[in-house]
Residue, then its C-alpha position, 0 to 999 in steps of 0.5 A: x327584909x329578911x330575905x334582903x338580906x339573905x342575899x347580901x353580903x356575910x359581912x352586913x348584918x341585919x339586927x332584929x329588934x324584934x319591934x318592927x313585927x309589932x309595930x307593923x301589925x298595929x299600924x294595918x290595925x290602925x289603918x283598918x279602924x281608920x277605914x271603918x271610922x271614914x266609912x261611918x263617917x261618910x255615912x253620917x254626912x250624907x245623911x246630914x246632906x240630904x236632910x239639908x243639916x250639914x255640920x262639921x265635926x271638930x272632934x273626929x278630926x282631932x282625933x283622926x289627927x292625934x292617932x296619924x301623928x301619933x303613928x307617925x312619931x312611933x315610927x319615927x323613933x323606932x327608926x331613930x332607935x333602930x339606926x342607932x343601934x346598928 
C-alpha cells in the first residue's frame, strides 16, 4: 500500500494505524495452523474409512467455524476503524 501511494497524488495521505502489520501476519498464522489442522484432519477420516468406522466430528467443525468468523469480524472492524479515522 505503501508504495500505492507513493505515486499518488501529495494531496491523498495515506494513515497508518499500525494494526494492518499485525493483523496481516496473524491471519498467515492462522491459515497456516488451519492447514495443519485439515491435514490431520484429513488423516484421521481416512484411516476411519478404510477401517469401515466413519464418524462425524461436530466440535472440529465448530471450532474451524468460531476461528474463521472470528478472523473475519476483526477485520471487519478494523476496516470499519480504519475508514472512519481518515
Amino acid at each position: 500500500m505503501r508504495e500505492m501511494s507513493s505515486g499518488a497524488s501529495q494531496a491523498m495521505r495515506v494513515r497508518h494505524t499500525g494494526i494492518s502489520e499485525v493483523l496481516g501476519e496473524c491471519m498467515n498464522g492462522l491459515g497456516g495452523v488451519l492447514t495443519v489442522f485439515a491435514a490431520w484432519r484429513y488423516r484421521v477420516v481416512n484411516r476411519a474409512i478404510e477401517r469401515g468406522e466413519i464418524e462425524a466430528d461436530p466440535r472440529m467443525v465448530m471450532a474451524i467455524t468460531v476461528i474463521i468468523l472470528t478472523a473475519a469480524v476483526a477485520v471487519i472492524v478494523y476496516m470499519i476503524i480504519s475508514v472512519a479515522a481518515v
